[in-house]
C-alpha positions as CSV (number, residue, x, y, z in Angstrom):
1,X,18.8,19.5,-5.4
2,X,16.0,17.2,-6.2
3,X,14.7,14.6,-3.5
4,X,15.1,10.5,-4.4
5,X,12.0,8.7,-3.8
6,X,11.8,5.3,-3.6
7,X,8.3,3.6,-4.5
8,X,7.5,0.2,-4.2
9,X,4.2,-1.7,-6.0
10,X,4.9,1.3,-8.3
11,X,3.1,-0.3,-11.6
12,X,-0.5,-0.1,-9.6
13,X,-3.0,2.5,-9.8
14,X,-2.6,3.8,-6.2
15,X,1.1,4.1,-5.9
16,X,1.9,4.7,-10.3
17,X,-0.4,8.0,-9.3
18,X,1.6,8.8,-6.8
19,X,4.7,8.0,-8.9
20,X,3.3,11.3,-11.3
21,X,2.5,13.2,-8.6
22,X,6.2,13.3,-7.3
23,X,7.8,13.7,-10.4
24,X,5.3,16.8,-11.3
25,X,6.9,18.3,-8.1
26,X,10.2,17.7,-9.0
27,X,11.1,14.3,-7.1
28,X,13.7,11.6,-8.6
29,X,11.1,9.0,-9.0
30,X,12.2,5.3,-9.1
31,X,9.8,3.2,-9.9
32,X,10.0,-0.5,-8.7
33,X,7.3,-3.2,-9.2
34,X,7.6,-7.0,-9.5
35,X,5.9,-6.4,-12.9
36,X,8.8,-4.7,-14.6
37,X,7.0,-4.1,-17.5
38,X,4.0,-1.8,-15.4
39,X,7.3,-0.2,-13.7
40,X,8.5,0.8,-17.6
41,X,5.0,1.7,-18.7
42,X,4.9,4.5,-16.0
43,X,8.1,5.5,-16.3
44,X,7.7,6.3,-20.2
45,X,4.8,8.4,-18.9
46,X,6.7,10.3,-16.6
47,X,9.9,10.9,-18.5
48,X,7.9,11.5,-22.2
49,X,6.0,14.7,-19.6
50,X,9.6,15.8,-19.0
51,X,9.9,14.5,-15.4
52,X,13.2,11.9,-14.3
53,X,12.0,8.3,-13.5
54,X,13.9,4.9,-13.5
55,X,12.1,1.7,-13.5
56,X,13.6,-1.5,-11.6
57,X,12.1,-4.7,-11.2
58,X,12.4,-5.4,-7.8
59,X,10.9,-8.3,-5.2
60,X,9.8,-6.9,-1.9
61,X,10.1,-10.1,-0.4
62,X,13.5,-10.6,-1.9
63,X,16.1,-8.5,-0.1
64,X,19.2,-9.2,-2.7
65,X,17.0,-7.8,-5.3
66,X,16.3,-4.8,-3.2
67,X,19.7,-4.7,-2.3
68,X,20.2,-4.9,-6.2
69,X,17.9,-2.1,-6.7
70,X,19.3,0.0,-4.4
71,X,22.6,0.2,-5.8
72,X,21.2,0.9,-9.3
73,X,19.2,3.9,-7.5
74,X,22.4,5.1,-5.9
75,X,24.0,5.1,-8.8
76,X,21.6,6.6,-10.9
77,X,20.3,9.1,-8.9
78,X,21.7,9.4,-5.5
79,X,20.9,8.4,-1.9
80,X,17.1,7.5,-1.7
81,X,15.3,10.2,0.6
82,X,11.9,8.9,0.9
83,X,10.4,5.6,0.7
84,X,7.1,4.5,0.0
85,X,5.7,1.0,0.7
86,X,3.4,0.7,-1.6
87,X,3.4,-3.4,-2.6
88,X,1.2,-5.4,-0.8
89,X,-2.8,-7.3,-1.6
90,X,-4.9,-9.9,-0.4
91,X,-5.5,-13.8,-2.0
92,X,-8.3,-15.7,-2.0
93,X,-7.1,-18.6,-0.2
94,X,-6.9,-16.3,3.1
95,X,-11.0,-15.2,2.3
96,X,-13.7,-16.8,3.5
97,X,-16.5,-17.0,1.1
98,X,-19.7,-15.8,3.9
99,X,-19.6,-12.9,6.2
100,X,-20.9,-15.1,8.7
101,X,-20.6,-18.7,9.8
102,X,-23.2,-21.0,9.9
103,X,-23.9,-24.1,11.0
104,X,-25.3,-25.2,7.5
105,X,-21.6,-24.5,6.0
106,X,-20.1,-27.5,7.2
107,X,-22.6,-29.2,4.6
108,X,-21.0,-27.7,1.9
109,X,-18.9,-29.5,0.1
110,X,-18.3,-27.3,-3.1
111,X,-14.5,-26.8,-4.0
112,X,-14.2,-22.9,-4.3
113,X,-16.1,-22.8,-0.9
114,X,-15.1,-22.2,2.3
115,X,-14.7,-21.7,5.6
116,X,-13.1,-20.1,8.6
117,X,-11.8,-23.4,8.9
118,X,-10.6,-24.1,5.6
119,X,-8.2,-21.3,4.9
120,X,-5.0,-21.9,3.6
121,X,-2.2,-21.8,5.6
122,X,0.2,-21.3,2.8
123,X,-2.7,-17.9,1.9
124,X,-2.3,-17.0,4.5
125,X,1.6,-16.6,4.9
126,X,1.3,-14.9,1.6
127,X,-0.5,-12.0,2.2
128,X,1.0,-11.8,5.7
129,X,4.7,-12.0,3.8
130,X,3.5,-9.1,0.8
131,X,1.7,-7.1,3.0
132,X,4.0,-6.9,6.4
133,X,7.5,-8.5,5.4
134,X,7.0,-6.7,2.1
135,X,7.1,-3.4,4.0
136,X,9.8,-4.6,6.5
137,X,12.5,-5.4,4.2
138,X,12.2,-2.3,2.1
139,X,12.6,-0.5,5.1
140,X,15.9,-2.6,6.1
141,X,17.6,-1.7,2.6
142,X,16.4,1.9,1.4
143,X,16.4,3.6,5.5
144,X,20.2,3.0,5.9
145,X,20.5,6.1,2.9
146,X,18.0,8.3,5.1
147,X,19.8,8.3,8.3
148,X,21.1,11.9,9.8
149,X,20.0,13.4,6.5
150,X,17.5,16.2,6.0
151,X,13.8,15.5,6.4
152,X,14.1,12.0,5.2
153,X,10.8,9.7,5.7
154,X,9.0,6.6,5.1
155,X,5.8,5.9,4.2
156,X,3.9,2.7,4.7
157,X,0.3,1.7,3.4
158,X,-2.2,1.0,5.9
159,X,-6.3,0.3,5.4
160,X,-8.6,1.3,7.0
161,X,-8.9,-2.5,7.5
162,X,-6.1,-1.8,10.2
163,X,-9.1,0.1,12.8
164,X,-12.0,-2.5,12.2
165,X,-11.5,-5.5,10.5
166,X,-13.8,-6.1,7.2
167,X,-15.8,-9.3,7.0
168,X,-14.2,-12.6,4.6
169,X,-10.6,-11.4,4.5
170,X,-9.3,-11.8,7.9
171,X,-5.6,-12.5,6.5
172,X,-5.0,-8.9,4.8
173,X,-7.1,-7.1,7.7
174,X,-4.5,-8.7,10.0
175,X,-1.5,-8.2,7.9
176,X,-2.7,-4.6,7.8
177,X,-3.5,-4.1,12.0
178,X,0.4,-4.8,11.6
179,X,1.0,-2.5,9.2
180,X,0.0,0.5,11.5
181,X,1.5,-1.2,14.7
182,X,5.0,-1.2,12.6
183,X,4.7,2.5,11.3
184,X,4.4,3.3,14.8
185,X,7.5,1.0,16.0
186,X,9.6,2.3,13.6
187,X,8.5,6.1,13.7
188,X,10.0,5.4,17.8
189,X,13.0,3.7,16.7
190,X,14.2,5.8,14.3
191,X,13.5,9.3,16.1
192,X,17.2,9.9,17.3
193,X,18.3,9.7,13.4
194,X,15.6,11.9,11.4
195,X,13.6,9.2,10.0
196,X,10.3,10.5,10.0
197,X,8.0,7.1,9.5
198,X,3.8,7.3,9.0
199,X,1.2,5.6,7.0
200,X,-1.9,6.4,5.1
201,X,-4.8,4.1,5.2
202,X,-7.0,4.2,2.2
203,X,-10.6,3.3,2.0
204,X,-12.5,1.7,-0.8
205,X,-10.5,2.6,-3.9
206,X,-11.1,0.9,-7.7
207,X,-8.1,-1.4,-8.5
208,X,-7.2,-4.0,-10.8
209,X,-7.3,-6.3,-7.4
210,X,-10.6,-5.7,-6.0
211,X,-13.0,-4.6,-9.3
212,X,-14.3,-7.7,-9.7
213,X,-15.4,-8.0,-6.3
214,X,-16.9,-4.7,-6.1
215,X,-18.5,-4.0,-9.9
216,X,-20.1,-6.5,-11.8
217,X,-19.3,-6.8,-15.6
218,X,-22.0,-3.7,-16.9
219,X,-20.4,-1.8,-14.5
220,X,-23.0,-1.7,-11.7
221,X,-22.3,-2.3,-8.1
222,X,-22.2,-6.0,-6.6
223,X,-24.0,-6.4,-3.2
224,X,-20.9,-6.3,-1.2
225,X,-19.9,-3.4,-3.4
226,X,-23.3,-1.5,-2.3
227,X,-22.6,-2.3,1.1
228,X,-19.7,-0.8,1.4
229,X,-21.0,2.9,0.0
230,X,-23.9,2.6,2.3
231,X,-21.1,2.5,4.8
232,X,-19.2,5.6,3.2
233,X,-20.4,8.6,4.1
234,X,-18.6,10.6,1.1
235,X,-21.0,7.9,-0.7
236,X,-18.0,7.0,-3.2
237,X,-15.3,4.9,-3.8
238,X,-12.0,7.1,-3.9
239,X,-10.0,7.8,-6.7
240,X,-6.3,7.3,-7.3
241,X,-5.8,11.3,-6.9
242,X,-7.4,11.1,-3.6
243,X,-4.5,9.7,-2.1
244,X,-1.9,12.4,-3.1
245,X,-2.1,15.5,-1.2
246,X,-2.0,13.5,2.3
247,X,0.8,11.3,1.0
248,X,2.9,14.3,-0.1
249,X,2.0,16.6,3.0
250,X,4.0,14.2,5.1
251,X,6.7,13.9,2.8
252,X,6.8,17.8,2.9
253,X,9.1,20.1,5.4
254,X,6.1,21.4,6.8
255,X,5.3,17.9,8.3
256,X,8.8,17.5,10.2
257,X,7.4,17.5,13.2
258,X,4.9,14.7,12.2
259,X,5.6,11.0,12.5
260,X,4.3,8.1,13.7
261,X,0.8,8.6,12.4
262,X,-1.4,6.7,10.2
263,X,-4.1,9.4,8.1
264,X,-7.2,7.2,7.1
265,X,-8.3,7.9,3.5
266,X,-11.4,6.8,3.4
267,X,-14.6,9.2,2.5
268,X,-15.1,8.4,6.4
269,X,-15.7,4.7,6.5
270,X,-13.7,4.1,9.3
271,X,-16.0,6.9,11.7
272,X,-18.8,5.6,10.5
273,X,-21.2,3.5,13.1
274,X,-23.6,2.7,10.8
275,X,-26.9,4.4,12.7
């Protein structure tokens, strides 16, 4: 019998590639994203190549509507059997706009600039809320399916954030630390049940979030996007497939004994000293 899974922040590139990836090996795939038009797109794709998705419009921060998407699942296709957490992003009121502080930023007065001391509050509680909350709630709704059943697991998204925090975006570097602190909470609590729970933690990969930051308009690097592949030893960003084999090794049997781990993804960035 084919295995449900369960993938939220679907319609993005990371997590609609592993959407494909499950359905070529047979999963249930259903598809949830915010954007319930993305969550469609990719479930035409997969369906029209023969595989079985649904798409929901869901709200990770939202737990009726999970709760709401659950019972559609469960009706459609069964008990969900493996979850992946795959919402989540920064915003640019939690970002500072200098790696460093200076004494001369207090002087400036422009409106899109600022400091450690003028980040948002309200920023701040959002990407804490998408990132952490928007992994916690998911969790809540979808494990209740998973528990005493046969090599059922969850799968949260990390960074590699999570080991040493980047420069300018100290809101998603903490929501992420979390992140990896929860996967290994949960993989504890829920080892009397089999509920395998682990993370991944990609590097720098291309998405619709972070392009503009990294590639300027010809499609050459920006400074901060140089900076980061002198820091990458693999001397790339990743791609959306790099992310699959990892994600589905710990979905597989042959991981059972595996849990509580978080797998960084990240052409070595995060073992890199720099010298």
């Amino acid at each position: 019998m084919s295995k449900v899974v369960v993938l939220t922040g679907a319609g993005g590139v990371l997590c609609s590639e592993l959407a494909f990836a499950f359905s070529k090996n047979n999963f249930k795939v259903a598809v949830l994203d915010l954007n319930e038009k993305a969550a469609h797109k990719i479930v035409n794709t997969i369906n029209s190549k023969g595989g079985n998705a649904i798409a929901i419009s869901a709200n990770v921060l939202d737990k009726e509507s999970l709760e709401n998407a659950k019972h559609i699942i469960n009706k459609e296709f069964g008990l969900c059997d493996i979850l992946i957490n795959g919402a989540g992003g920064n915003h640019p009121l939690g970002t500072t706009s200098n790696t460093h502080f200076t004494i001369e930023d207090l002087n400036n007065d422009s409106n899109d600039f600022k400091t450690f001391f003028d980040l948002d509050v309200e920023g701040i509680k959002f990407v804490f809320d998408l990132n952490f909350i928007g992994t916690l709630l998911p969790c809540q709704v979808f494990a209740k399916d998973m528990i005493e059943t046969d090599n059922s697991c969850i799968i949260n998204i990390s960074s590699m954030n999570a080991f040493t925090p980047l420069t300018k975006i100290p809101a998603y570097s903490g929501a992420k630390a979390a992140i990896t602190n929860f996967t290994q909470w949960l993989a504890v609590h829920f080892s009397k049940v089999g509920i395998r729970v682990n993370a991944i933690a990609p590097g720098f990969f291309l998405t619709d979030q972070n392009r503009a930051l990294l590639t300027n308009s010809d499609g050459s690097l920006t400074d901060r996007g140089n900076q980061i592949l002198n820091q990458t030893p693999m001397g790339r960003f990743g791609n959306a497939q790099d992310i699959v084999s990892s994600t589905l090794y710990l979905c597989d049997d042959n991981s059972s004994f595996v849990t509580g781990v978080v797998i960084p993804i990240d052409g070595g960035f995060s073992a890199y000293s720099g010298v």
